[in-house]
Structures are given as C-alpha cells and as structure tokens.
C-alpha positions in Angstrom: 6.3 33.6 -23.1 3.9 32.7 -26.1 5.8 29.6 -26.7 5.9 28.7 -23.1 1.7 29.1 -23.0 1.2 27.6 -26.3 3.4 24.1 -25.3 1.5 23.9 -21.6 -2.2 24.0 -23.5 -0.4 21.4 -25.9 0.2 19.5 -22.7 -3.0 20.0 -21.3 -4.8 19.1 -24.2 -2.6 15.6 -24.7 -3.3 15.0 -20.8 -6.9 15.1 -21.7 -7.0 13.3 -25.2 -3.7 11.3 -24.7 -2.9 9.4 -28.2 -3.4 5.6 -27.9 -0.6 4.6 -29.7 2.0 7.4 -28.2 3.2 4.6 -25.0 6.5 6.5 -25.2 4.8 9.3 -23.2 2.7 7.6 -21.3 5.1 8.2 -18.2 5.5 11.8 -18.8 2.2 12.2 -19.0 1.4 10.8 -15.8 3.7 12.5 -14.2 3.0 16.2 -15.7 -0.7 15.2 -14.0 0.7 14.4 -10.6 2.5 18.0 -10.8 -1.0 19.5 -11.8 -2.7 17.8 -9.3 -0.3 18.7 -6.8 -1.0 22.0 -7.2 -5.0 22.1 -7.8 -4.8 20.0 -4.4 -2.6 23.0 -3.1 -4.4 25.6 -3.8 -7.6 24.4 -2.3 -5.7 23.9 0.9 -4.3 27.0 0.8 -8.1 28.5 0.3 -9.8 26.0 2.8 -7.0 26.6 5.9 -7.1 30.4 5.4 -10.8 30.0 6.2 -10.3 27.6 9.3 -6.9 29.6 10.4 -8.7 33.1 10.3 -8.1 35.3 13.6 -5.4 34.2 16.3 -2.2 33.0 15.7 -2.2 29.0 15.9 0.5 26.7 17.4 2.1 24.4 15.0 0.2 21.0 17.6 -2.1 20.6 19.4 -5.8 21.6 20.0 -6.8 24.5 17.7 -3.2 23.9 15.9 -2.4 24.2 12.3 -1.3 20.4 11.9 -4.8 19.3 13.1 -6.0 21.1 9.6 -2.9 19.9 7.8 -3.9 16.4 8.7 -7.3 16.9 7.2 -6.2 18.6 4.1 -3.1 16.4 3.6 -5.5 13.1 3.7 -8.1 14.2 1.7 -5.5 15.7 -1.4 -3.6 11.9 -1.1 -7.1 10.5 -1.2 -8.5 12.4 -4.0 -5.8 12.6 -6.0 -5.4 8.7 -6.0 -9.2 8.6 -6.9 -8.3 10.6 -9.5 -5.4 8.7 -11.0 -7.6 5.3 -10.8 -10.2 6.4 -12.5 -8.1 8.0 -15.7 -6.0 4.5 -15.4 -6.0 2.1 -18.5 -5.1 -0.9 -15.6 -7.8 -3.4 -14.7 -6.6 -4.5 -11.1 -7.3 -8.4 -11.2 -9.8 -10.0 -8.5 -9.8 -13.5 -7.0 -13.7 -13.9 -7.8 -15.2 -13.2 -11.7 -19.1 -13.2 -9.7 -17.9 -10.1 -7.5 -15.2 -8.1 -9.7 -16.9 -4.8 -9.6 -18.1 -5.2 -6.0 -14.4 -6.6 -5.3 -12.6 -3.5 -7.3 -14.9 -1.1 -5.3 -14.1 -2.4 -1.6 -10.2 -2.0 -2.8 -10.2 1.2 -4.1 -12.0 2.3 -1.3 -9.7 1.0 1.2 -6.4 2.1 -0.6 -8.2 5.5 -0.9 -9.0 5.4 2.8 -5.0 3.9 3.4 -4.1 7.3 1.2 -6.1 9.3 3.4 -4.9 7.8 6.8 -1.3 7.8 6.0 -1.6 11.5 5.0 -3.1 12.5 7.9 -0.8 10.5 10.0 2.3 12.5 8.3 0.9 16.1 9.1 -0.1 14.8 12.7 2.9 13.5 13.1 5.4 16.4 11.8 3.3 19.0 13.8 4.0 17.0 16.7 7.9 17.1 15.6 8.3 20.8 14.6 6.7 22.1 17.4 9.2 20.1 19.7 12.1 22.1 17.4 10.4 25.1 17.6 9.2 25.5 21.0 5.9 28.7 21.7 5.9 29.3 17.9 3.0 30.1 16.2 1.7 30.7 12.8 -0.8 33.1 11.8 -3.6 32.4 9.4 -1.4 33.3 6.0 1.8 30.8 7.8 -0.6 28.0 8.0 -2.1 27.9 5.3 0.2 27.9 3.3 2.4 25.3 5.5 -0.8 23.2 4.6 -1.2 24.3 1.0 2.4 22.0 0.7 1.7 19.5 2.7 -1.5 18.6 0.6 0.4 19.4 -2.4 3.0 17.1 -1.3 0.5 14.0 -0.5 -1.1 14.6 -3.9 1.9 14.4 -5.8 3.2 11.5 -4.1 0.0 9.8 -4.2 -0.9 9.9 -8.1 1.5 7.3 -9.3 -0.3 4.8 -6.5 -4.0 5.1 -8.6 -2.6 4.9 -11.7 -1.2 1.6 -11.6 -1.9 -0.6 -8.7 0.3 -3.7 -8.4 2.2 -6.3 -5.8 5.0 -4.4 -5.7 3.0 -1.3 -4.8 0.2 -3.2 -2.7 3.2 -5.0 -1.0 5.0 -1.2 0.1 1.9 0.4 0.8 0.1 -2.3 3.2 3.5 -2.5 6.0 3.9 0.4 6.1 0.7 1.9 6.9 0.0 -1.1 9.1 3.2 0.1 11.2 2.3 3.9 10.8 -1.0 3.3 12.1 -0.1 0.6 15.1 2.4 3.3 16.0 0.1 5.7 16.1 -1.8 4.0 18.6 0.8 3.3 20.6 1.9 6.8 20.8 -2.0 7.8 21.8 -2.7 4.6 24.3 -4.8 5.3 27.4 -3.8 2.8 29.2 0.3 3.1 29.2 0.6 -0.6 30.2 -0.8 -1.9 27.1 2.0 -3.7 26.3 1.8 -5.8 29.2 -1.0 -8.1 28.3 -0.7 -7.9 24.6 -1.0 -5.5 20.9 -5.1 -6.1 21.1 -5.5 -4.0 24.0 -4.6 -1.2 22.4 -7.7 -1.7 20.3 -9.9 -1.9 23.2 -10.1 1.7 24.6 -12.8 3.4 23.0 -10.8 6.4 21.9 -8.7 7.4 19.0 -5.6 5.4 19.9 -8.7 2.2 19.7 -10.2 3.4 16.6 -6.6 3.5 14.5 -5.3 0.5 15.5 -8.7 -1.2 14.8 -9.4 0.6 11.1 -5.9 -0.2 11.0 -5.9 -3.9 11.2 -9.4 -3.6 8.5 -8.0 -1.5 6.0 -4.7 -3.8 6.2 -6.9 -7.0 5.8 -8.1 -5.4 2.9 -5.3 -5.0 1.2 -3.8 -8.0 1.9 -7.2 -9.7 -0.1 -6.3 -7.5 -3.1 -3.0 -8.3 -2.8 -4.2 -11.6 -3.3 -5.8 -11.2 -6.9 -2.7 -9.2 -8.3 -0.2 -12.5 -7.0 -2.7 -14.8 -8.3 -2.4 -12.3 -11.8 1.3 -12.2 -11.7 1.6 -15.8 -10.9 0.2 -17.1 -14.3 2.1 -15.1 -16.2 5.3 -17.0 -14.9 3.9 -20.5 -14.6 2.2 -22.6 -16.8 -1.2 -23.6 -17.5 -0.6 -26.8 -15.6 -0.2 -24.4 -12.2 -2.6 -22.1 -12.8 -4.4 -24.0 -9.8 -1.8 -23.3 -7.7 -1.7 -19.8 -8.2 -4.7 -19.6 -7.1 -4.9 -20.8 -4.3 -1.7 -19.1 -3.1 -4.3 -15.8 -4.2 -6.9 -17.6 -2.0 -4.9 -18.3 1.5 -3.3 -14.6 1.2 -6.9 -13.5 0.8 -8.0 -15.4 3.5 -5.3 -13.9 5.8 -6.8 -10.6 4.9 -10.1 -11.3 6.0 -8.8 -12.9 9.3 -7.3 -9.3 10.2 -10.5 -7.7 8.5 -12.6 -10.3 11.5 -9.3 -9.2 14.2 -10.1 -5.4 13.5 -13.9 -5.7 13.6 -14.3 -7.7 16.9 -12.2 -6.1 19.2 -11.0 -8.3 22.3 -12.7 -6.2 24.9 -16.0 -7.5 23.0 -15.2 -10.7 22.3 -11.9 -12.2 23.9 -11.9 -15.5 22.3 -13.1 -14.6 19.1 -10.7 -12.1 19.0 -8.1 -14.4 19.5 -9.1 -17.1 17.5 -9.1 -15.1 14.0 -5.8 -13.3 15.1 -4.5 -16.7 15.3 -6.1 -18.0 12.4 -3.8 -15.4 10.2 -0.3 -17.1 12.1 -2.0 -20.3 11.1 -2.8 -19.8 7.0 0.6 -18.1 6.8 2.2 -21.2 8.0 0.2 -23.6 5.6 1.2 -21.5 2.4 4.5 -20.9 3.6 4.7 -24.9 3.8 3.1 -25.5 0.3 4.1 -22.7 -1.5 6.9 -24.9 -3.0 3.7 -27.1 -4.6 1.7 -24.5 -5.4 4.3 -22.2 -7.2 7.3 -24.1 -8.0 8.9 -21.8 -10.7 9.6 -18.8 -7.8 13.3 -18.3 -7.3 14.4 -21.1 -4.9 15.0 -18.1 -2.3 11.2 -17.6 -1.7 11.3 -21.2 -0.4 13.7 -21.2 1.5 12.9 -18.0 2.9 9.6 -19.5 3.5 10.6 -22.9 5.7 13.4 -20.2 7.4 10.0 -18.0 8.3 8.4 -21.7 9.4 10.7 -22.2 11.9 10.8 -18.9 13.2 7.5 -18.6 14.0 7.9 -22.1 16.0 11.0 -20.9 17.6 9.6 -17.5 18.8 6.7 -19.4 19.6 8.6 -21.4 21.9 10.6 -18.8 23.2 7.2 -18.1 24.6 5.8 -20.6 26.0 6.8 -22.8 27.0 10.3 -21.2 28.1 8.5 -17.7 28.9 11.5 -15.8 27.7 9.1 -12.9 26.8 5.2 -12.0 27.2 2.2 -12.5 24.2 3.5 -9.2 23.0 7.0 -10.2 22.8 5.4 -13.5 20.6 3.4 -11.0 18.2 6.4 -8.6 17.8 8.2 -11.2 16.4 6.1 -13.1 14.8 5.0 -9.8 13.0 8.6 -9.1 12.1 8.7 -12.7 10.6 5.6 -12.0 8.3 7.2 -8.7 7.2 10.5 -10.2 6.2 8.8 -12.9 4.2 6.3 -10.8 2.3 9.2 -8.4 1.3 11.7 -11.1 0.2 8.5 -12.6 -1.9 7.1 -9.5 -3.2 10.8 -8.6 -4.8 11.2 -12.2 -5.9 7.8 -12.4 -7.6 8.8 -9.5 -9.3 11.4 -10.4 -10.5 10.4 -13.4 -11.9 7.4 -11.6 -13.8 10.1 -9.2 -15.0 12.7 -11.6 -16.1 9.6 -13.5 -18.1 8.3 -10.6 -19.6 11.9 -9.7 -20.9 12.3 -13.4 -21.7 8.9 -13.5 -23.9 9.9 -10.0 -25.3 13.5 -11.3 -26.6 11.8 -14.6 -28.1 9.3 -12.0 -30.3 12.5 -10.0 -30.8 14.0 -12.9 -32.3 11.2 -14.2 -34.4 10.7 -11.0 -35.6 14.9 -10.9 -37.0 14.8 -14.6 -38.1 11.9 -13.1 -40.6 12.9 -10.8 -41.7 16.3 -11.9 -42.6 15.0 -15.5 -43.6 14.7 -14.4 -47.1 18.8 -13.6 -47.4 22.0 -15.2 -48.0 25.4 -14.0 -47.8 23.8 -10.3 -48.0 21.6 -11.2 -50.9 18.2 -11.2 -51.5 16.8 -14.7 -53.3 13.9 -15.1 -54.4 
C-alpha cells in the first residue's frame, strides 16, 4: 500500500512538473490527467446533484427529472475539463490573421468549449429521454441520481480532455458534424411547429423557443469552427507544399473561413427576421464551397488526387440535386438542403482523412531523410568495418 501511495504522488508531482525532455510520456501523462479529471469532475457532480435532488424521488425525464441536472453537470465537466487541458497544452492552434491571434485563439476556444458543453448536455438530455422509455414510472431518489450524474460528468470529462490538449483538423473536422447534426436533431426533435419541414431547415430557427435557440447557436458555434478549421488546414497545408504554394494554402484557409462566417451571419439573422438575408448568406456557404471545390486543384496541387476528384464529384452533386429541385421539383428546399448537406459532409470527411494523411506521410518522409543523414555520418568515416582516419 506504501508503494502504491508513494508511485501516485510520483505521478502527481510529474503531472505538475512534467520533464521537458521526457516526450516518451507525454501520452501517459495526458491521459493519467483525463482519469483525474474525470473523477474531480465526478465528485463535484455527485456533491452538486445531491443538493438539487434532495427530497422526492425524481423521474429519470422530464420536468424536475434527474437528466435535466445531468445535462447541466455533464456540459459543464466536458467544458471545464477541455479548458483545463488547453490551457496546460504545449500546442499553439494556428490562426489565419497574425493582427488578431489572441483575439482569434480566444473566440475558438470559447466556442469549442461551448461545443463541449452543448454536446454534453445534449447526451444526458438525450439518454434520460431513452432510459425512461426502457424503464417506464421509475424514479431515482436523491443518492440514484446523483450518482447517475456523478458518471455521466465523469464520463464527458474524461472523453473531453484529449480535445484541449491538442486541437487539430482531424479533431476540428470530427467534432464540427457531429455537433452540427446533434444539435439540428435536437431541434427537430423539440420543433413547435411539426410542419417545419415543409417550407425548409431555417424554420426550425424561427420559433422563439429552445428548439429556435439550438438550431441557431447551432449554426454559430459551427461557423466558428469551421473558421478555425481554417487556420489549422492553412497550418497543415504548408507543411506538405512548398514555399511556392504557400499562397494557395491560404487562401484555401481563407474560403473555409469565409464559409464559417456565412453560417456564423445564417445563425445570427434568423429568417423570420430577415428572410432574404437569411437566405442570401445560407447560400453564400453552397456558393464558396463550390469555388474552392473547383480551385482546390490550383491552390493545393500536392493533396492525393482523391481530394480532387472527390471534389468535382461533390461539384456535380450539388448541381444535380440542385436540379432535382428546381427545376424538375422532385423534392422541396428541404429535400435540396438535405442533400446538399450530405454532399458537404462527404467531402470534408474524405479531405480531412486525406490531408492527414499527406501531413503524416511527409512528416514520416522528412523524419526518414534525418534518419538517413544521421546513418550516412556516422558511418561515413568507415570502410569494410574499419575505422580510417
């Protein structure tokens, strides 16, 4: 037992005064404070429930319920715990702009906090909703709930730690779909008006209430990570290409940042404010993807050919379905935006995994070539397994 103490305050105290030049542990360091943050986040749950929960017995959904808390607790551990994580990280997430970095860094690590948060709170919501379908009239008392909390935030935070510690396009390009479909669905799922889908996805923006409010915040909080998304391609683009095409990585950075700030403009004017301007910057994000989709085999030649030819298929999708529209009328505006969001998914995960790949493969590339300088010195001096002078 005195061994066992003595090596967790040996890992405590390397968690707080990590060696610099011990990289070999780095991982299992990170991940020894996701486990202890997982559990401070737990506890606190398990503290801050007991004193909601107190009294009656609470149903699992619902008004008064115990996944209303769990939503609240779950978020804010995910959010915190990712706050925590970025600001122990040694990575510097890159910006489009060198005036605005700090100001830029800010508005993004506010917004993947707040994506932490909402996706957190969307996963208690939701599995209340679920488990009290299974388990039909049961309720927990104050002790039950809390500690069905205390795991749920202890869950979020663990999950949640590897995100702050190392943001990247891979990450960014997981983390921005997903919560952009958790979120629409949410609002779907809460929609006044049950006909929304009869006009088109906007309208579910336009009530007032919470279904309104999610799938507006939704759209924001996308567009903004959509703009950061932008500086870490621009980042992972000149590592691959050279200085010649540094231009045209950044202007791939700048057209994916400006299709984040059209759905940043989509989610802050909603359509029952201002139709056409609604419209116009909802369109405007079709639009830019199309041009870089078109001149992405300029501006970043060396991708894998599959990213361009992914990217004229996703060209002609978008004109097909668009046709399929109108003029043909085969389906509604909705029908249009369902597949011309489907369209945008596929390409962003085929280039995500492909841009990955290529920084990977010229990272093990550049690593071989230093691996191979190194060996040609040091074996430059010998001859036949001799040593001359």
């Amino acid at each position: 037992m005195t061994d066992l103490v003595s090596r967790l305050r040996d890992a405590v105290r390397g968690i707080a005064h990590p060696a610099g030049g011990d990289r070999s542990r780095a991982r299992a360091r990170l991940e020894l404070r996701a486990v202890l943050t997982a559990g401070a986040a737990g506890g606190i749950a398990l503290v801050i429930a007991l004193l909601v929960l107190r009294g009656d017995t609470h149903p699992l959904a619902g008004d008064d319920s115990v996944s209303r808390v769990a939503a609240f607790t779950t978020g804010g551990a995910a959010a915190a715990s990712f706050g925590l994580a970025q600001l122990r990280s040694a990575h510097r997430l890159p910006t489009l702009t060198e005036h605005l970095q700090r100001t830029a860094r800010a508005c993004a690590m506010l917004a993947i906090a707040l994506v932490t948060f909402g996706l957190g709170y969307l996963a208690a919501y939701s599995a209340g909703e679920v488990f009290q379908a299974g388990f039909v009239g049961l309720e927990l008392d104050a002790f039950g709930g809390a500690l069905a909390c205390a795991i749920a935030a202890g869950a979020a935070a663990y999950l949640a730690h590897p995100l702050g510690d190392d943001i990247s396009t891979r990450t960014l390009g997981v983390l921005m779909p997903t919560f952009l479909v958790v979120g629409v669905l949410f609002s779907m799922l809460t929609a006044s008006n049950e006909e929304w889908w009869e006009v088109h996805f906007s309208e579910l923006g336009a009530d007032g209430g919470i279904s309104g409010f999610a799938f507006n915040m939704t759209l924001v909080l996308s567009g903004v990570l959509v703009a950061t998304m932008g500086g870490c391609v621009r980042a992972d683009l000149d590592r691959i290409t050279g200085r010649g095409e540094r231009g045209g990585a950044e202007w791939v950075g700048r057209l994916l940042a400006l299709i984040g700030a059209c759905m940043v403009l989509t989610g802050i004017v909603r359509v029952d404010i201002a139709q056409w301007l609604h419209i116009g910057f909802a369109a405007s994000m079709v639009v830019v993807f199309l041009v870089l989709c078109v001149s992405l085999p300029r501006l970043a030649p060396r991708l894998p050919t599959v990213v361009h030819v992914v990217s004229i298929a996703m060209v002609a999708g978008i004109l097909v379905a668009l046709v399929l529209w109108v003029p043909f009328g085969y389906y509604n505006f909705t029908g249009f935006e369902f597949a011309a969001c489907g369209i945008i998914f596929i390409w962003l995960i085929v280039f995500v995994r492909a841009l990955d790949a290529a920084t990977a493969d010229r990272d093990a590339s550049a690593a071989a070539a230093s691996a191979g300088d190194g060996a040609s010195e040091s074996t430059s001096g010998t001859r036949g397994g001799r040593v001359e002078a």
